[in-house]
N, C-alpha and C positions, 0 to 999 in steps of 0.2 A: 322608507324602509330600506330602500338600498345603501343609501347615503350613512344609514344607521350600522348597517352590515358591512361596510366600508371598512368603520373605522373598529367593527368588531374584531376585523381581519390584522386592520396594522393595529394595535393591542397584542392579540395573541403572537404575530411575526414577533413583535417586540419582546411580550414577555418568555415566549422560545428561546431568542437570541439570548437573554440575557440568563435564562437559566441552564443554558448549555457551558456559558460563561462560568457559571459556578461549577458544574460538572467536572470542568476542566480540572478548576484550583482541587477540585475532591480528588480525581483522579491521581494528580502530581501527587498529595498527601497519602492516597490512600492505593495508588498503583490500579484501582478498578477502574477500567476502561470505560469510557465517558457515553462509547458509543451501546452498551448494552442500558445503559441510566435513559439513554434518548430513546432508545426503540420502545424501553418499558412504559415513559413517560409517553409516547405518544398511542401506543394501545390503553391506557389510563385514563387519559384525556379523551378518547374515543368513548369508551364504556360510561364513563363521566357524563358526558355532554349527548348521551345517547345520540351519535353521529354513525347514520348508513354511510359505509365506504363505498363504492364501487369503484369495481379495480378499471373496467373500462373510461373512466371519466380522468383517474388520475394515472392511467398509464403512459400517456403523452407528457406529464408532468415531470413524472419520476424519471423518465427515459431522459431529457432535457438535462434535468438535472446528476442524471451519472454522469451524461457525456462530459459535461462543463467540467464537475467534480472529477473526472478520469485525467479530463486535460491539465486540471490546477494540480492533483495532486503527483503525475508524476512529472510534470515541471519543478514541482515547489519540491519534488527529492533529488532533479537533477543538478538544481541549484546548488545544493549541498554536500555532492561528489566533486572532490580533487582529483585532476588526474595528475596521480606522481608516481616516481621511479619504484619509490619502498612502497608505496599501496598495490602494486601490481601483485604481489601474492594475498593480501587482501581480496583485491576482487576476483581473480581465480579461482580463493577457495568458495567464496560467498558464489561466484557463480556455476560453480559446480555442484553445492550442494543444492540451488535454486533449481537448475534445473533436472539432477536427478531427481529430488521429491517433485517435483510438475510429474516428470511422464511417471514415477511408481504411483504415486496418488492417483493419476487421472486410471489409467489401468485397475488397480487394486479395485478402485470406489466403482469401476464401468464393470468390473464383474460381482459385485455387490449389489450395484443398481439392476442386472438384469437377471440375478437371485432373489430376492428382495420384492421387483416390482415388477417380473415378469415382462413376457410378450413383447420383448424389444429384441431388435438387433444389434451388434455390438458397436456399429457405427453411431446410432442414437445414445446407446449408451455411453459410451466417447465423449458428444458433445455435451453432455448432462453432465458429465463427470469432473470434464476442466474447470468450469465455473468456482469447482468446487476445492480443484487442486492447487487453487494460487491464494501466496500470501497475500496478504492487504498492507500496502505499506501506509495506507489512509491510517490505519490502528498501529502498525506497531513503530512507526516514526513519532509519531508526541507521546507514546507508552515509554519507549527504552531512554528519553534522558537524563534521566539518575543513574544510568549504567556507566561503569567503566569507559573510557573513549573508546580500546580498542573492540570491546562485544557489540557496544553502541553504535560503529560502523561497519560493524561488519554484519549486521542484522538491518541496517540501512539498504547497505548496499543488497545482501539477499533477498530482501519482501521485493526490493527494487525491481531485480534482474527477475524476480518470479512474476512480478506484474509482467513487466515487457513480453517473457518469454511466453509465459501464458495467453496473455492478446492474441499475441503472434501466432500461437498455435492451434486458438480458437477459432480468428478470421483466416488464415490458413486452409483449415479445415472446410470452416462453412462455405466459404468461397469457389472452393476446387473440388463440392461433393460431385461435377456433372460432370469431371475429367475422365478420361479416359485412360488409363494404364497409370503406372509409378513411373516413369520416367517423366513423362506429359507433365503428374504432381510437382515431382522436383525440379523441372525447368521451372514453371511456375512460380515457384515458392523462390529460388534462386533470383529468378529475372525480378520480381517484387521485390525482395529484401535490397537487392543490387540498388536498382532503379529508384525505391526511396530513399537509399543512404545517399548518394549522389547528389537527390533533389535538396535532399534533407542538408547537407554542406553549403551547397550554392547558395538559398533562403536562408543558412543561419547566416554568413558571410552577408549577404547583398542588406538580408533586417537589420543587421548589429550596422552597420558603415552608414545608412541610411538613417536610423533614428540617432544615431550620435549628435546629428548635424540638425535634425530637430531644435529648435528653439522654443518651441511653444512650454508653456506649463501642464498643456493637459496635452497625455501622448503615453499613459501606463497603460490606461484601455482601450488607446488604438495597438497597443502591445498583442494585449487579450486579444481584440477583432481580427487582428490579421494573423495571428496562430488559430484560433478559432475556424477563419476561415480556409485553412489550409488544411487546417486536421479533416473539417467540414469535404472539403472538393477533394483531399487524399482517400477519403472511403467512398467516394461515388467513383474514382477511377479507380478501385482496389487496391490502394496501396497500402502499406503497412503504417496509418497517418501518425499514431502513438510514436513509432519508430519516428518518425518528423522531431514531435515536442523534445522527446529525449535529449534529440545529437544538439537541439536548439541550445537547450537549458546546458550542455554540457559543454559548447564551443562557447556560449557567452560568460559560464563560470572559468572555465579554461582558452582566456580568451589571449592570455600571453602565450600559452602554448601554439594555440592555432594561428595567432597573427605573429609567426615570426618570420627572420626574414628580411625579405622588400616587401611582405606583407604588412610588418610591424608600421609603417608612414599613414598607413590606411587604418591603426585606431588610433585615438584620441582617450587615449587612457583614463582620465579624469574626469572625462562626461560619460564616459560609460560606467565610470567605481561612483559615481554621485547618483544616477538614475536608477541603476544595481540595487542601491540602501531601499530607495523606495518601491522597488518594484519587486525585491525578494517578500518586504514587507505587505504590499498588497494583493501576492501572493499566498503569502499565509492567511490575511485575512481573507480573504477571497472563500480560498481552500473552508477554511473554518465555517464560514455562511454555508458554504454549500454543503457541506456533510450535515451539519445542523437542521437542517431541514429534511433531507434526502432520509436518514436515517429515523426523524421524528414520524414522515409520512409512511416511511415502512411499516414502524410500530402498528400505526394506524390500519395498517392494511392485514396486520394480523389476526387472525380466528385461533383459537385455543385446540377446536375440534381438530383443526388441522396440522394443531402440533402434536400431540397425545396419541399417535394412531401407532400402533404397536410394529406393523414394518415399516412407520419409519424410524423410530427411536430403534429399534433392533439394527436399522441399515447408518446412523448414527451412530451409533456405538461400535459396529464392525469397524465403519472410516475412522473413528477418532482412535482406536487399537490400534491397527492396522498403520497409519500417519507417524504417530508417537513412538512406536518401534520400530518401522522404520527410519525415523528419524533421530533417535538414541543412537540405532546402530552406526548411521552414516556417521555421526559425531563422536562416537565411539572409535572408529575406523581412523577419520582424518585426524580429529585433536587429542586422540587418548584418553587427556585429562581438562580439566577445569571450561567443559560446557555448560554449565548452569549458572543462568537459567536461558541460555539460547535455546536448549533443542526445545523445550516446553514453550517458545513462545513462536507461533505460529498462525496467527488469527485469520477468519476469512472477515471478507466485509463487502466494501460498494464494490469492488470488483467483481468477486462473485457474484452479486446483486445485476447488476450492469450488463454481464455478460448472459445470463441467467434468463432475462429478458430479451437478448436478442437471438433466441435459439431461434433458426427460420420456423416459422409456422407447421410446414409439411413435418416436421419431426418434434414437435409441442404433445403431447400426452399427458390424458387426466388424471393417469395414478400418479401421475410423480407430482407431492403435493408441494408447496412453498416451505412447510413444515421444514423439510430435512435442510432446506437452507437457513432458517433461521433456526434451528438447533443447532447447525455446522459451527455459524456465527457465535451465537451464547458461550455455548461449553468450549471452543475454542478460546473467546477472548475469557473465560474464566480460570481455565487454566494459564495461561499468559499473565493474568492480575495474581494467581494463587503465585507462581513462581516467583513474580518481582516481588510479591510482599516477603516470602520465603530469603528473597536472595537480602531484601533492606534492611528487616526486625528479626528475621528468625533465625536457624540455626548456621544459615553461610554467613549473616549478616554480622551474629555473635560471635564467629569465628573469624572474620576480616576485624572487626572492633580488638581482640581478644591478639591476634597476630601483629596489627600494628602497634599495641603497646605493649608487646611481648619484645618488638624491635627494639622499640624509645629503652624501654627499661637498658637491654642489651647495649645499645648506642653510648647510653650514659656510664653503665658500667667500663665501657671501654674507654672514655671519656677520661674516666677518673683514674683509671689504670694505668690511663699514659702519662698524666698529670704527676700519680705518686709515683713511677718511675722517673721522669724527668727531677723531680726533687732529691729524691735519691742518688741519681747520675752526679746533678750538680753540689750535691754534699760532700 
């Protein structure tokens, strides 16, 4: 019977995988977000199969799997940032708007959460709140490639900078609740950020010089093990370990920048651009398995009763106001004109999830249901799916179609005008 259930298991992994796989192609076609097709597909598959969840048996699961999923996915976005001269006001703006929506979201939603669900303090409500104020670059990095280049980095880099900053301000927090005064805090948080950026340089520097000279063939998932293991030992000594993967992923993409110099002798340029091919690659796959599952066991872990309860959709629906006009306005404010469909695409996901999970124990409370996170999720990635269809088939979409041969026509007429003047001259 075990042996039978074995292979019940690799079947279902299998046929998951490959139906996430079509998800995908759906997605591309249809701009609707793969990962609400997965959560729905794994609550379906639940009710189906009449399968008791328990959330204690798969909490060790699921946690395993954000960390990995945390670690691939903002590697597999640092991989992707150029650092150059002309993107510096790129990332300036993306990171400013990243992080004023973090603190108005977390604020706005922490005085909703303790209207709403009562009997907290505004510290609890804080931490309850951040989870909930960061983009997901897991969603909206494989969402925005049909976009234009420059909307399509610059919503890279923003989901990016709001992952990092959000982490950062979640373990921050939880970290430093036993401190003593604001000054104590901001040493803290100073001497941390300092002290992993430093570490964070020397390990990318000593890994890149180190596995260049690697000769083996197998050496992408001693890649993983020994980032793994550092992100692993950066949070048992409180460091900011995400802040690690980041500067990794970003001195080995920007690795002529950082090895210049008498540094430049010390890479070997073409064993590191040949291992790069494979390991951006086995990064995304990577990335891909793990979201694939993480988000199908979500599903699974969801109850109906605990979506449908009227303060949470009320406290729902204030966030997703509240987020959306604020977020109008900022881009109203910085770009004036031609923000759509950036401000509407703003999705929560495994981040939320992830963090969501690690609230310490001492500040865990039973009104605050799972619900309002997986509604945050839904209707956020719905509206992000409504918008890119809006901006592909609909009325921006017939209006970019309608503008570009409005050019060609113009082009041609000019064309010809200089033609039959030329004929003319030469008559």
């Amino acid at each position: 019977m075990g042996e039978l259930s074995a292979y019940y298991l690799v079947i279902g992994a299998a046929i998951i995988i490959i139906v996430s796989y079509l998800y995908n192609i759906l997605a591309q076609k249809t701009n609707i977000p793969s990962v609400i097709l997965l959560i729905v597909s794994g609550y379906l598959a639940k009710e189906f199969l009449g399968f008791e969840f328990n959330e204690d048996e798969w909490f060790l699961p699921l946690e395993v799997l954000g960390i990995v999923g945390l670690i691939l996915i903002v590697l597999e976005a640092a991989l992707d940032l150029e650092l150059r001269r002309k993107k510096l006001r790129l990332i300036g703006l993306s990171g400013l708007i990243a992080a004023l929506s973090l603190f108005f979201n977390t604020f706005f939603l922490a005085i909703g959460i303790r209207y709403f669900i009562g009997n907290l303090d505004m510290l609890t409500a804080v931490i309850y709140a951040i989870p909930l104020a960061i983009t997901s670059s897991a969603i909206v990095i494989p969402s925005v490639t049909r976009l234009e280049r420059a909307k399509r980095e610059f919503l890279i880099y923003e989901s990016t900078i709001s992952d990092i900053l959000g982490i950062m301000f979640f373990y921050l927090l939880v970290e430093n609740l036993d401190t003593n005064g604001a000054t104590e805090v901001g040493f803290n948080v100073i001497t941390t950020i300092g002290g992993t950026l430093i570490l964070s340089v020397v390990l990318s520097y000593a890994m890149i010089i180190a596995f260049q000279r690697i000769k083996s063939d197998v050496k992408l998932f001693l890649f993983f093990a020994v980032l793994i293991l550092f992100y692993a030992i950066g949070k048992l000594f409180h460091l900011s370990s995400l802040l690690m993967i980041l500067v990794f992923g970003l001195v080995l993409e920007n690795r002529m920048l950082f090895f210049s110099g008498f540094l430049r002798k010390y890479l070997y340029e073409e064993n590191v651009k040949r291992v790069l091919v494979d390991f951006k690659l086995l990064t995304r796959e990577s990335s891909f398995v793990v979201r694939t599952f993480f988000f199908f066991i979500l599903g699974m872990s969801i109850t109906l009763a605990g979506v449908f309860v009227p303060d949470i959709l009320l406290l729902t629906l204030y966030f997703i106001v509240g987020m959306f006009a604020f977020r109008w306005l900022l881009f109203k404010l910085i770009f004036k004109r031609d923000f759509f469909p950036q401000f509407l695409i703003a999705p929560r996901g495994l981040i939320s999830i992830l963090l969501f999970f690690a609230i310490p124990k001492e500040f865990r409370i039973n009104e605050f249901e799972l619900g309002i996170l997986l509604l945050s999720i839904v209707v956020t990635s719905l509206f992000m799916a409504w918008a890119l269809v809006l901006n592909g088939i609909g009325r921006y979409g017939r209006m970019k179609r309608y503008i570009s041969i409005l050019h060609a026509v113009q082009k041609g007429r000019g064309m010809i005008n200089r033609k039959t003047k030329d004929r003319e001259n030469a008559a």
